[in-house]
N, CA and C atoms as an extended XYZ file, in Angstrom:
267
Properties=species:S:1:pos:R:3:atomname:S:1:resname:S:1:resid:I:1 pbc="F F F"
N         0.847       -1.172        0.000 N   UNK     1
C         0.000        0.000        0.000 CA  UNK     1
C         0.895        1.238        0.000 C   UNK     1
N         0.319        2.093       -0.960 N   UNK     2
C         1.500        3.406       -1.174 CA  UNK     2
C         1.050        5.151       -0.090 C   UNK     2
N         1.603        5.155        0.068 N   UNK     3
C         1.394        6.449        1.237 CA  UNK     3
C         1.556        7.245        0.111 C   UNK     3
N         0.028        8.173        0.431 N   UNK     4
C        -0.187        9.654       -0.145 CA  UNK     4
C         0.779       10.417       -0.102 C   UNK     4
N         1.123       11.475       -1.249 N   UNK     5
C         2.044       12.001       -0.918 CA  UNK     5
C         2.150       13.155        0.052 C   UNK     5
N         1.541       13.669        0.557 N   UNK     6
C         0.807       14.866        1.497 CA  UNK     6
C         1.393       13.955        2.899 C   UNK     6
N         1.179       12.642        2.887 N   UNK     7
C         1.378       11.781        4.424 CA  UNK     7
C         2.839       11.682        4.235 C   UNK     7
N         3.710       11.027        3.363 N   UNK     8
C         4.663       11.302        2.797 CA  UNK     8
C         5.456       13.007        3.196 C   UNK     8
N         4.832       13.569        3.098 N   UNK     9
C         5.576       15.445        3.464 CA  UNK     9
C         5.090       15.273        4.387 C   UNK     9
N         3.981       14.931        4.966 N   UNK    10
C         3.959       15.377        6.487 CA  UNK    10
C         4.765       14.608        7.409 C   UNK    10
N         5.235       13.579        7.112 N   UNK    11
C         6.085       12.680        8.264 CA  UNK    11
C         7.206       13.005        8.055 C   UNK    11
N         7.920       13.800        6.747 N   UNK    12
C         9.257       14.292        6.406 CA  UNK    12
C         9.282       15.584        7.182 C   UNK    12
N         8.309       16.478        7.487 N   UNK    13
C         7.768       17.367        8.062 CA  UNK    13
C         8.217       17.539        9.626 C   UNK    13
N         7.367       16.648        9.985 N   UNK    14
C         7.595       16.177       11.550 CA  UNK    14
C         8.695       16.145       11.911 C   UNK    14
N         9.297       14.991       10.826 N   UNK    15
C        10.812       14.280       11.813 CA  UNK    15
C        11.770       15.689       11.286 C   UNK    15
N        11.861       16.437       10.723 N   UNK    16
C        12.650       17.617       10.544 CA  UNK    16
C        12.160       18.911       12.012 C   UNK    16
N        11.026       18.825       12.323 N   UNK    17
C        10.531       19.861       12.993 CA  UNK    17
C        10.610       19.165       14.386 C   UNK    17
N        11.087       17.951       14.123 N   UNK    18
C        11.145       17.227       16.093 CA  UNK    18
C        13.074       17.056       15.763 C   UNK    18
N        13.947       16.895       15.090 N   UNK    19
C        15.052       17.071       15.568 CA  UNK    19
C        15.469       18.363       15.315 C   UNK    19
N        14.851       19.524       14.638 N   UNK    20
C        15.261       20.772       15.380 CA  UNK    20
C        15.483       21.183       16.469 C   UNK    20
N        13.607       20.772       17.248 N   UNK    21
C        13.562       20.906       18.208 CA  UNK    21
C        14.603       20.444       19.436 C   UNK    21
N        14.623       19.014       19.295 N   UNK    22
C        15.457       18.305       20.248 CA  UNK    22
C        17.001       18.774       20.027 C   UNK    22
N        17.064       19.103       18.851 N   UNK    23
C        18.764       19.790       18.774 CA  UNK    23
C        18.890       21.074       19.374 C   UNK    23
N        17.762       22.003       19.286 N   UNK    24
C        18.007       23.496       20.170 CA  UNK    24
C        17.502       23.168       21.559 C   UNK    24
N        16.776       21.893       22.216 N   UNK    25
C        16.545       22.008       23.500 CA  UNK    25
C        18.427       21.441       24.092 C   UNK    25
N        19.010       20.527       23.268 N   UNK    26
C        20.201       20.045       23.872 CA  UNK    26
C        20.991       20.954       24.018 C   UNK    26
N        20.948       21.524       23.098 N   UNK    27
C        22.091       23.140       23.063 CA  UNK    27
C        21.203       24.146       24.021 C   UNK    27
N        20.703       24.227       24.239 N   UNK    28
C        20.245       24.957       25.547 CA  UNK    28
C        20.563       24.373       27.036 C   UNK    28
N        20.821       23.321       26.760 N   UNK    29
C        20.966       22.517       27.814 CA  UNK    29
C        22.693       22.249       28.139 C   UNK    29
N        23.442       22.786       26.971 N   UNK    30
C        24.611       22.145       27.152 CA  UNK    30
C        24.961       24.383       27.235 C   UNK    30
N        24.208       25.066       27.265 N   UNK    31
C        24.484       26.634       27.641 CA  UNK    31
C        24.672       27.507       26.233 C   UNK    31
N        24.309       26.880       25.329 N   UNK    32
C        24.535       27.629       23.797 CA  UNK    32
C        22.869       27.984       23.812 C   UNK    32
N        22.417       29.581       24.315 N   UNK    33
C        21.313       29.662       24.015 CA  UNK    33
C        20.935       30.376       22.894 C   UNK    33
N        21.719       30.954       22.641 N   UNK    34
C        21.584       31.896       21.280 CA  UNK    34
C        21.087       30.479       19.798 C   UNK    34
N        22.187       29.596       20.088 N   UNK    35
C        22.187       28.641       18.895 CA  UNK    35
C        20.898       28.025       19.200 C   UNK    35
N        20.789       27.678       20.643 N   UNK    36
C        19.544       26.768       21.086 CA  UNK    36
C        18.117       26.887       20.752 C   UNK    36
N        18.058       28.775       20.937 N   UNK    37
C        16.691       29.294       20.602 CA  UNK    37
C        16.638       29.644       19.216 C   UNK    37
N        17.579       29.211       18.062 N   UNK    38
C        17.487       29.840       16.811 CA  UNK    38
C        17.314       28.752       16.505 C   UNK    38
N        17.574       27.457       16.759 N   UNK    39
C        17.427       26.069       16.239 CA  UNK    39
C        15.262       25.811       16.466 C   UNK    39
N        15.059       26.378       17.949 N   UNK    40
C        13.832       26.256       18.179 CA  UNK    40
C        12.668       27.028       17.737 C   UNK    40
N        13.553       28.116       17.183 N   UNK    41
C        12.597       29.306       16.017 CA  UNK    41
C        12.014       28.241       15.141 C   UNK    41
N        13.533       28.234       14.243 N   UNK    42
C        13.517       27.338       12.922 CA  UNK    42
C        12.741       26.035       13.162 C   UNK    42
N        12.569       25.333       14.233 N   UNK    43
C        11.837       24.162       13.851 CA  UNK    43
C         9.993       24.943       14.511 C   UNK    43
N        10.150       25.715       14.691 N   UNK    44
C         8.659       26.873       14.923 CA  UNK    44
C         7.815       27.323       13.763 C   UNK    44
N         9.250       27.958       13.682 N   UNK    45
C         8.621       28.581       11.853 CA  UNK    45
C         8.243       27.239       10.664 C   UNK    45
N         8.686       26.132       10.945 N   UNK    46
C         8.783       25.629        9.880 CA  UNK    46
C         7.406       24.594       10.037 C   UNK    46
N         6.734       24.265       11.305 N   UNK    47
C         5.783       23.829       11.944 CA  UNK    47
C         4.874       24.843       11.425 C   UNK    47
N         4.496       25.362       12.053 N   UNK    48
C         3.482       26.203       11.756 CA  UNK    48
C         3.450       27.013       10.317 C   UNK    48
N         4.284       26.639        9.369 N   UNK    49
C         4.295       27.020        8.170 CA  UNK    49
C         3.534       26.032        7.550 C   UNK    49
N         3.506       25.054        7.888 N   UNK    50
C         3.300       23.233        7.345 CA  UNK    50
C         1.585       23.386        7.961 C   UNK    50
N         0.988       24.400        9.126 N   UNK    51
C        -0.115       23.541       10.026 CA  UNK    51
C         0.378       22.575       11.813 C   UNK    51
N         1.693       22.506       11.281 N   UNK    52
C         1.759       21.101       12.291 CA  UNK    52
C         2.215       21.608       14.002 C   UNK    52
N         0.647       22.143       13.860 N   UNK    53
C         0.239       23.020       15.349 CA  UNK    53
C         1.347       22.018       16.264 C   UNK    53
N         1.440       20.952       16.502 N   UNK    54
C         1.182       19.992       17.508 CA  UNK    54
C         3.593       20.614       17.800 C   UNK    54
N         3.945       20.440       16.680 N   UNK    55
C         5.327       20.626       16.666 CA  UNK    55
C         5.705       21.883       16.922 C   UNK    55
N         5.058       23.004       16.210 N   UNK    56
C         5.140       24.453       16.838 CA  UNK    56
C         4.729       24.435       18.240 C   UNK    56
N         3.842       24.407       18.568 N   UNK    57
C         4.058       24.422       20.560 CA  UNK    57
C         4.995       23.892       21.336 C   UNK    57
N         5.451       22.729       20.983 N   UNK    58
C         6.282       22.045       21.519 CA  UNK    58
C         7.926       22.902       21.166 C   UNK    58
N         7.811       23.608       20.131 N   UNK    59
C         9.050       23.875       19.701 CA  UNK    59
C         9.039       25.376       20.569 C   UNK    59
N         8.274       26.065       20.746 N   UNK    60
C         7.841       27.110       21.571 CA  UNK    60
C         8.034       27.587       23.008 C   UNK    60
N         7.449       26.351       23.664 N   UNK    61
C         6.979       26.272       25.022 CA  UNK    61
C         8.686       26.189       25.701 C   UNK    61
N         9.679       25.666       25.200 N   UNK    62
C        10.863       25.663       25.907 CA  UNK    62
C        11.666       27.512       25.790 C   UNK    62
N        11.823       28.330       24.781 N   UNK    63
C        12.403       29.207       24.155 CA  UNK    63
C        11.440       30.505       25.329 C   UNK    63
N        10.074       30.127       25.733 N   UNK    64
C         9.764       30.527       26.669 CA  UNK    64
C        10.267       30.964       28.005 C   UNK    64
N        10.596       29.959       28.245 N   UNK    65
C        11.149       29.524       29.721 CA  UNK    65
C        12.589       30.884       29.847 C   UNK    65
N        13.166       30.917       28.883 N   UNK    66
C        14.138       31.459       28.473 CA  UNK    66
C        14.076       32.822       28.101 C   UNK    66
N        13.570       33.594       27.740 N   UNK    67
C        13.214       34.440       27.275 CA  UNK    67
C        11.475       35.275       27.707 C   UNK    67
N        11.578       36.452       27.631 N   UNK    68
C        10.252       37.113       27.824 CA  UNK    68
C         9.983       38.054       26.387 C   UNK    68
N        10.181       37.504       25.290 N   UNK    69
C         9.927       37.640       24.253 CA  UNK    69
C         8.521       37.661       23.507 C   UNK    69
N         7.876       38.790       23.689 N   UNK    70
C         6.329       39.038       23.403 CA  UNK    70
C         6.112       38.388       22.592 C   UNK    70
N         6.718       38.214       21.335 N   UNK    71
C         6.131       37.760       20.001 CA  UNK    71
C         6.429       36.221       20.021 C   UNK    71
N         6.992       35.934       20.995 N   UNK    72
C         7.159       34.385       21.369 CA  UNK    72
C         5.729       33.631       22.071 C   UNK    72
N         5.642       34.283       23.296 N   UNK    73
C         3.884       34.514       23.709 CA  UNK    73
C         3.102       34.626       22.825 C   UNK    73
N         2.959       35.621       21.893 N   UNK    74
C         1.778       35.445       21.107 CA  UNK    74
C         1.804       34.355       20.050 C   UNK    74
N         3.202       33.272       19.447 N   UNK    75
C         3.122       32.532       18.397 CA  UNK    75
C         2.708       31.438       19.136 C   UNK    75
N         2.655       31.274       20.563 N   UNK    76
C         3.025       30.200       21.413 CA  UNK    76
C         1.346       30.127       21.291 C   UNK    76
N         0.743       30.923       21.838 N   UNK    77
C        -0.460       31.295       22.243 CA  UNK    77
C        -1.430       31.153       21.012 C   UNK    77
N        -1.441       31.743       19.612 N   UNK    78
C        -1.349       31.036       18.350 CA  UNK    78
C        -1.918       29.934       18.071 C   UNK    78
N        -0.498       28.751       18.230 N   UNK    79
C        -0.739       28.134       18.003 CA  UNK    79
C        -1.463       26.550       18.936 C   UNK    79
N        -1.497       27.236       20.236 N   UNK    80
C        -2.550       25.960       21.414 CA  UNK    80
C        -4.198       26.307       20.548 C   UNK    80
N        -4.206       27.575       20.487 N   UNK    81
C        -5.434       28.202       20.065 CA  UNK    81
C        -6.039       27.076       18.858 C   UNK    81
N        -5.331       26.712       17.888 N   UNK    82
C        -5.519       25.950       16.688 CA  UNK    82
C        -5.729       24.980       16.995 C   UNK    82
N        -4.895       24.967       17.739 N   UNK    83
C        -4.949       23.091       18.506 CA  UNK    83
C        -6.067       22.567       19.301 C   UNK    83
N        -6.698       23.685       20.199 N   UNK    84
C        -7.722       22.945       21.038 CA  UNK    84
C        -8.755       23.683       20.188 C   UNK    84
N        -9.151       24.747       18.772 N   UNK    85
C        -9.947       25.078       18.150 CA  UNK    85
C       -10.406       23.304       17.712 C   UNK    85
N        -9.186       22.521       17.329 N   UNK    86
C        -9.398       21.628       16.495 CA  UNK    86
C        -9.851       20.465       17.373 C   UNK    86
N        -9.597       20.597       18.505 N   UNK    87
C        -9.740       19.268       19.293 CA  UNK    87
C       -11.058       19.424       19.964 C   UNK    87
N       -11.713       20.610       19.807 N   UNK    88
C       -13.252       20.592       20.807 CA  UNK    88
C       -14.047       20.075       19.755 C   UNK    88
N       -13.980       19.809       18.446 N   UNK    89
C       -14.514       19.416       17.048 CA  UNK    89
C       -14.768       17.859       16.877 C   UNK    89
């Protein structure tokens, strides 16, 4: 059975937007925050460019912790919004 190609980009999608993530949470973790939170933009921006609410929050919610960056709050905030828009449905 052949996977759509849309399921196909979206799982190429994911696994690019979950080892961003996990690569800027390690580098945050090992004290490179500059690199850490630009790694966690990029797998942000690239989530929520795609829809894939579920990877943008997650890529979000740490760069938080770190920062009091308004426009971080509001992408953060964004994108739960989409997420539980979609999940009361």
């Amino acid at each position: 059975m052949a996977l759509a190609l849309e399921d196909i980009l979206g799982t190429v999608v994911a696994s690019r937007v979950l080892l961003l993530t996990t690569t800027g949470e390690a580098l945050l973790g090992l004290g490179y925050e500059p690199e850490g939170v630009r790694r966690l933009d990029m797998a942000a921006q690239e989530a929520e460019d795609t829809g894939y609410d579920d990877g943008a929050v997650r890529a979000l919610v740490v760069p938080l912790r770190v920062s009091a960056h308004a426009g971080l709050q509001a992408r953060y905030n964004a994108a739960v919004a989409r997420l539980t828009t979609r999940t009361d449905h």
